[in-house]
N, C-alpha and C positions, 0 to 999 in steps of 0.2 A: 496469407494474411492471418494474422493472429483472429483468436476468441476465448473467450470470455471462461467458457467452460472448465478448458486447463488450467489457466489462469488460477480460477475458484478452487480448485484443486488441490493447489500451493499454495495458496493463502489460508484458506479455513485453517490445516492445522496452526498456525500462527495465531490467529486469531483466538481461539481454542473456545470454550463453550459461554456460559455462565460465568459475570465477574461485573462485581458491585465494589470496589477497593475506594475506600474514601480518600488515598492517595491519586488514584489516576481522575484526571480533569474530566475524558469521558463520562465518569459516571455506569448506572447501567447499561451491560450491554450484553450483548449474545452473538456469539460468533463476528462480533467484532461490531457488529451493527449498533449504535448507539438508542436511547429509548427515544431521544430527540429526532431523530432522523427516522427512526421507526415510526413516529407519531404521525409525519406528513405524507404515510401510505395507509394510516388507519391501523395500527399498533399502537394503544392509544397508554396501556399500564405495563408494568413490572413480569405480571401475570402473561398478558400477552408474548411481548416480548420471551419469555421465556421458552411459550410454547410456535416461538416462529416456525414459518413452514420451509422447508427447501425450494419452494417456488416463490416461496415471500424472500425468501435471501438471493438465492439470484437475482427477481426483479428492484431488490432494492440497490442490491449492486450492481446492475446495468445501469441505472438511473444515474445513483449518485458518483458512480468511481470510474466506472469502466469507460475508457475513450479510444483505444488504442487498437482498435479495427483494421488501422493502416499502418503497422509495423509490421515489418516483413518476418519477424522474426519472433516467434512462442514464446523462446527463450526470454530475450529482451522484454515483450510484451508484459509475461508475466512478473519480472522481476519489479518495473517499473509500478504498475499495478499494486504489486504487495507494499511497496515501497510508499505508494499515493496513499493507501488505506491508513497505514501507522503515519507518515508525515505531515500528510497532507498534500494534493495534488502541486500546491505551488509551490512545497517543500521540495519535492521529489522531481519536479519538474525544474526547477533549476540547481539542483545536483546535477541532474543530465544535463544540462545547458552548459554547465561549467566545463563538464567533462570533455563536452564537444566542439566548445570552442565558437560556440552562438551567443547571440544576444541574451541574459541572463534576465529575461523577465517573470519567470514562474508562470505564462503562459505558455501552454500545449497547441501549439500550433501547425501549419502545414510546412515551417522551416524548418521547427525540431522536430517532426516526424519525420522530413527528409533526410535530415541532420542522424538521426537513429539509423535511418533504413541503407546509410552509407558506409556505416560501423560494419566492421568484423564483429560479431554477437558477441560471440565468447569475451573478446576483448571489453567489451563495454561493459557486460555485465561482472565481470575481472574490478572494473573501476568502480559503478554503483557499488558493487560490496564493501570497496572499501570504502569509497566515498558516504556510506549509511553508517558504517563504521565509526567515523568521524562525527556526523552529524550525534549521534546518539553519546558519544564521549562530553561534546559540548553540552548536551544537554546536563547529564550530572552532573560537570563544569560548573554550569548554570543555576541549579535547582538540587544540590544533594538531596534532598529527600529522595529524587527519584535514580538512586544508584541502585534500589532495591530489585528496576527494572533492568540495569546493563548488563547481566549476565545475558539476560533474552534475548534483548533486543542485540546483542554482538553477535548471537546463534541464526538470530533472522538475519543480519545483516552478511553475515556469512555464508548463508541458504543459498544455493543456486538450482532454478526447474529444472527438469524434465526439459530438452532440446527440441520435444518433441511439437 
């Protein structure tokens, strides 16, 4: 069964440290953690934030992102994971739904968990890449302003973990 730890792993560098960009919707954030999401663990300023702890970042990402206990697979696990952080969980959750040929609700449930745990990894996560690929083309599509970020996010979307 997957966890979280690897996961963290391969995510943080994406996320990267310090970043206040009046273009991205976020807002403040630090290692990807928002100051709003930060707030409803008691990170309450700028300042705080800043100085989050490695134990305040895992448990906020256990809380808020991490679900994925029940994929049999690291690889998978993680991908999805990085994938839910930058998308959003019901983003990223019905990319994989599409993929798999389930009900596309943007809910994570015990059908797309089975629905995952059925997949060749590699295969799947072969698709997610591209399939983040695409989501993220849409979005410049959508919002040129943010074409500033498609270099990145094609590198993320093209990232694949550690197997391990």
């Amino acid at each position: 069964m997957a966890n979280l730890a690897p996961a963290l792993l391969f995510l943080l560098p994406h996320e990267g440290g310090w970043s206040n960009d009046p273009d991205d919707p976020g807002g403040a954030t630090m290692h990807g953690i928002t100051l709003r999401v930060a707030q409803r663990y008691g990170i309450m300023t700028e300042d705080a934030l800043r100085a989050i702890s490695d134990e305040d970042v895992e448990r906020i990402y256990r809380a808020e992102f991490w679900r994925f206990d029940g994929i049999t697979s690291q690889l998978v696990a993680s991908k999805i994971f990085d994938l839910d952080v930058n998308m959003g969980l019901g983003t990223a959750v019905r990319l994989a739904q599409q993929i798999l040929g389930v009900a596309v609700d943007g809910s994570y449930g015990p059908a797309t968990e089975a629905a995952i745990n059925a997949q060749d990894p590699y295969a799947l996560v072969a698709q997610l890449c591209a399939a983040a690929a695409g989501h993220y083309r849409v979005i410049v599509a959508n919002r040129p302003a943010s074409a500033k970020y498609l270099a990145g996010w094609l590198a993320r979307a093209a990232a694949v973990p550690n197997a391990a």
